[in-house]
C-alpha positions as CSV (number, residue, x, y, z in Angstrom):
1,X,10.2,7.1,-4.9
2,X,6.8,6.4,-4.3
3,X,4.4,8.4,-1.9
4,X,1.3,7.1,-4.0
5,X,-1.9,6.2,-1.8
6,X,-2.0,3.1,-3.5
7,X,1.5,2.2,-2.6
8,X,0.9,2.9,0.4
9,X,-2.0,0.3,1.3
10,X,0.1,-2.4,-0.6
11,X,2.5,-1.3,2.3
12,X,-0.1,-2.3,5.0
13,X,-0.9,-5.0,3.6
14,X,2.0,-6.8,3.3
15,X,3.0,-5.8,6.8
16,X,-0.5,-6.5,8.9
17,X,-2.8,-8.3,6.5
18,X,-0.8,-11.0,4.3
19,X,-0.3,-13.2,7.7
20,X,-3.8,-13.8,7.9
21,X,-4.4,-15.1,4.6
22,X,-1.8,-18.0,5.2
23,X,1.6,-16.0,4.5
24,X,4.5,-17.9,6.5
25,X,2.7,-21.2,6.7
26,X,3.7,-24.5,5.6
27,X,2.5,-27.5,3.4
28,X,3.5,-31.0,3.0
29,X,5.0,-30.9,-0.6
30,X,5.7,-34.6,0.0
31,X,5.5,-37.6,2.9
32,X,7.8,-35.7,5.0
33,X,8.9,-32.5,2.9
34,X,7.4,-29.4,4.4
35,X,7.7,-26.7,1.7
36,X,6.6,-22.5,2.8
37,X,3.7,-21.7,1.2
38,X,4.6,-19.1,-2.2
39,X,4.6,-15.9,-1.4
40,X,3.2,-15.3,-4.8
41,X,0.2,-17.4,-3.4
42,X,-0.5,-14.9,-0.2
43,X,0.3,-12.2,-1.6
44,X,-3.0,-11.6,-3.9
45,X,-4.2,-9.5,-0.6
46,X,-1.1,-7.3,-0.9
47,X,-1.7,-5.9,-4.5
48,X,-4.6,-4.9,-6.1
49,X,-4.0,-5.1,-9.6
50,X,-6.8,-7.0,-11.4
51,X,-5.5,-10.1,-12.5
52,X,-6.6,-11.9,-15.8
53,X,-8.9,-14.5,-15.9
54,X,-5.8,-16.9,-16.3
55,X,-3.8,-15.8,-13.6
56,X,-6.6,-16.2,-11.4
57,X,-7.8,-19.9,-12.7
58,X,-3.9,-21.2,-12.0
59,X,-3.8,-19.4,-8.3
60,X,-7.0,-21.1,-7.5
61,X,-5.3,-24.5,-8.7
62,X,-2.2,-24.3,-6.6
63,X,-4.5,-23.4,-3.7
64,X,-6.3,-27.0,-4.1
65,X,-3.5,-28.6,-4.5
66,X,-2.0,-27.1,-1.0
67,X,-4.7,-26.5,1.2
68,X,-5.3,-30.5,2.0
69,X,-1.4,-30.5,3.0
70,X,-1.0,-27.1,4.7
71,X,-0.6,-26.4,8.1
72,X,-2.8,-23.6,8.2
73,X,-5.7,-24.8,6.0
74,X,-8.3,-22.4,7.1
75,X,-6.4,-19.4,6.6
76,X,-5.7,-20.6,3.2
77,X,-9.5,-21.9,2.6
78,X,-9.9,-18.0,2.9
79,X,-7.3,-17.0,0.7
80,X,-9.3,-19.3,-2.0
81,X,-12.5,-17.5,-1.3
82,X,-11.1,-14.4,-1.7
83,X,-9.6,-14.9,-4.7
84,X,-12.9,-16.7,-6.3
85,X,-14.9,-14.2,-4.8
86,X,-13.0,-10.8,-6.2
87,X,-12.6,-8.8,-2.7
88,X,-9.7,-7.2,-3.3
89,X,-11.0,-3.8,-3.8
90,X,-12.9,-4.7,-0.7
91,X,-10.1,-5.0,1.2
92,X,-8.1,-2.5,-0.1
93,X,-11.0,0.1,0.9
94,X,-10.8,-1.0,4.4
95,X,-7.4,-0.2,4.3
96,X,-7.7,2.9,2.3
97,X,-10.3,4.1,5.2
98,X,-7.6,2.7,8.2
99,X,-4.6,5.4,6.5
100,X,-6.5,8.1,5.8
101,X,-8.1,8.0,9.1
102,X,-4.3,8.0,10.7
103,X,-3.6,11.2,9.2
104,X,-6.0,12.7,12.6
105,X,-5.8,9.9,14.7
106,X,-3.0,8.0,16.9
107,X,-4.7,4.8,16.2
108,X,-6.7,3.0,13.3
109,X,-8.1,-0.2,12.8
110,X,-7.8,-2.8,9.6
111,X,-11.7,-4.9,10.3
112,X,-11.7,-7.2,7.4
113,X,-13.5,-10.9,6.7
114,X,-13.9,-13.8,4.6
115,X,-16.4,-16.3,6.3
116,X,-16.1,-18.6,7.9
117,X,-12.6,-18.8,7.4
118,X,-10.9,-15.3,8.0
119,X,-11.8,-12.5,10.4
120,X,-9.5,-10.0,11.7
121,X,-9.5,-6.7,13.7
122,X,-5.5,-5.3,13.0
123,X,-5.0,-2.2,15.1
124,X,-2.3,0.0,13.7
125,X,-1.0,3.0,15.1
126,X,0.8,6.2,13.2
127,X,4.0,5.2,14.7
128,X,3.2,1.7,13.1
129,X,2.4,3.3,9.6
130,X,5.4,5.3,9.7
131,X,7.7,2.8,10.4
132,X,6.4,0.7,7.4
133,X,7.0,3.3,5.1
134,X,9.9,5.3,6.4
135,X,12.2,4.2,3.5
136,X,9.7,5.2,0.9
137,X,9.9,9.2,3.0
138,X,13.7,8.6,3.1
139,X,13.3,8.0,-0.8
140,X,11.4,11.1,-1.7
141,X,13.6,13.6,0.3
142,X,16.5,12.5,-1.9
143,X,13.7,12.6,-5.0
144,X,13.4,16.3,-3.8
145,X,16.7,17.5,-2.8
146,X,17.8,15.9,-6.4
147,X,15.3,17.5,-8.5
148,X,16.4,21.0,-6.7
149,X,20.3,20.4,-7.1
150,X,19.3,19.5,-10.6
151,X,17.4,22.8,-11.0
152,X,20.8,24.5,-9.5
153,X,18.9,26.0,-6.8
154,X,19.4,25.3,-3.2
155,X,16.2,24.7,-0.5
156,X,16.4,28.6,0.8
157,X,15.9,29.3,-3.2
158,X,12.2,27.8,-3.2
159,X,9.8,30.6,-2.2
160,X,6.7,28.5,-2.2
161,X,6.0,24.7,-1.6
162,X,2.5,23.5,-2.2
163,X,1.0,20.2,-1.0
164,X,-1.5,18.4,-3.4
165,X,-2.4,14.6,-3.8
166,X,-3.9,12.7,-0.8
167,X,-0.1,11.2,0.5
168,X,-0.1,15.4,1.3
169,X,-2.1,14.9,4.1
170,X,0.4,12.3,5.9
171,X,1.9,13.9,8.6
172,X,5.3,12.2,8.4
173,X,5.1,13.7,4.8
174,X,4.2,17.1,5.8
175,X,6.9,17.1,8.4
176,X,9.5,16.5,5.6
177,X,8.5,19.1,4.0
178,X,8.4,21.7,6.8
179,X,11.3,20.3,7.7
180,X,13.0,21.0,4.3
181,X,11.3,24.5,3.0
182,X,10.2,25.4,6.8
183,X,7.7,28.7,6.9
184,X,7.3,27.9,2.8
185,X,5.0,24.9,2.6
186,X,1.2,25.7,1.8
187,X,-2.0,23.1,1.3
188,X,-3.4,23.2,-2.4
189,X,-6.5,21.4,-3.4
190,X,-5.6,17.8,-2.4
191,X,-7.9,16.1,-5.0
192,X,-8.2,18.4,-8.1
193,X,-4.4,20.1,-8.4
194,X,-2.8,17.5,-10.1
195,X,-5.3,16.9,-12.4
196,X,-5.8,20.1,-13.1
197,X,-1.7,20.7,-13.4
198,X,-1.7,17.8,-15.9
199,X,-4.4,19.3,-18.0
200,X,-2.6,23.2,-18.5
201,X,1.1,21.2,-18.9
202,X,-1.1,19.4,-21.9
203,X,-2.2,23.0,-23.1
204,X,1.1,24.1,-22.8
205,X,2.7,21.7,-25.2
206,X,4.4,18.9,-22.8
207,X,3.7,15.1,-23.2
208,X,2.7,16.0,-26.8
């Protein structure tokens, strides 16, 4: 299970950003032979992994050969710009800002664009957000109540529960938690706990 921050934006991506950039449309493969676009075409603004030189060369050259046949050519004309022009980690800070800011808000807003072809204002709310990754909570409660049974304790056992990581702050997170170890579940540093944790398990002999 995965509750990582990054995760997460590859989440809203997929779900509220990917259709802009051409996901779903179609292109003329050949005189009457209308092929989807690849979703390993679109989905460049859904994972934000840098790419090698390579990778990116051969994306750009499918993209040529598609965007005079597609349906949706500007969309696609901005996928191409995006690509040639690096923005992912442009684009995944926009979306980084829009979750975070749904931890204390009912409402945020994904403002992205890639002129003149692109420009978007997606609105998500926290209902949105949660619904997108409610499998990945439903994954981590079984990730927790496994690594207690495994620890042959039972939830009333654990006397203290402490939040760390920036996914903490996530209220349908927090809920779980309080839900599971209710009255027990404290906030630790957010940004410097785990890094800090990793660094005395290294002192203490593990990973070694």
């Amino acid at each position: 299970a995965s509750l990582g921050g990054y995760t997460l934006n590859e989440e809203i991506a997929e779900n509220r950003v990917e259709n802009h950039f051409g996901y779903g449309s179609r292109w003329e493969s050949r005189p009457g032979k209308m092929l989807g676009v690849p979703s390993v075409i679109t989905s460049q603004v859904t994972s934000f992994y840098a790419l090698p030189l390579g990778r990116i060369s051969e994306i750009k050259r499918v993209l040529r050969d598609i965007i005079p046949k597609a349906e949706n050519k500007e969309a696609l004309r901005g996928l191409y710009k995006f690509v040639s022009k690096n923005l992912a980690y442009a684009l995944y800070k926009e979306i980084d800002e829009a979750k975070v800011n749904l931890s204390f808000t009912e409402d945020s807003v994904v403002s992205f664009a890639v002129p003149p072809y692109i420009s978007f204002d997606e609105i998500i709310t926290r209902n949105d957000f949660e619904g997108m990754i409610e499998y990945r909570v439903e994954e981590a409660e079984e990730l927790i109540l496994t690594t207690v049974e495994k620890a042959d304790l039972q939830t009333g056992d654990v006397d203290h529960v402490i939040r760390v990581g920036g996914s903490s702050q996530i209220p349908v997170f927090n809920n779980l938690l309080q839900r599971l170890f209710p009255g027990r579940v404290a906030q630790g540093n957010v940004f410097t706990s785990i890094s800090a944790g990793l660094v005395n398990a290294y002192r203490n002999g593990f990973g070694t």
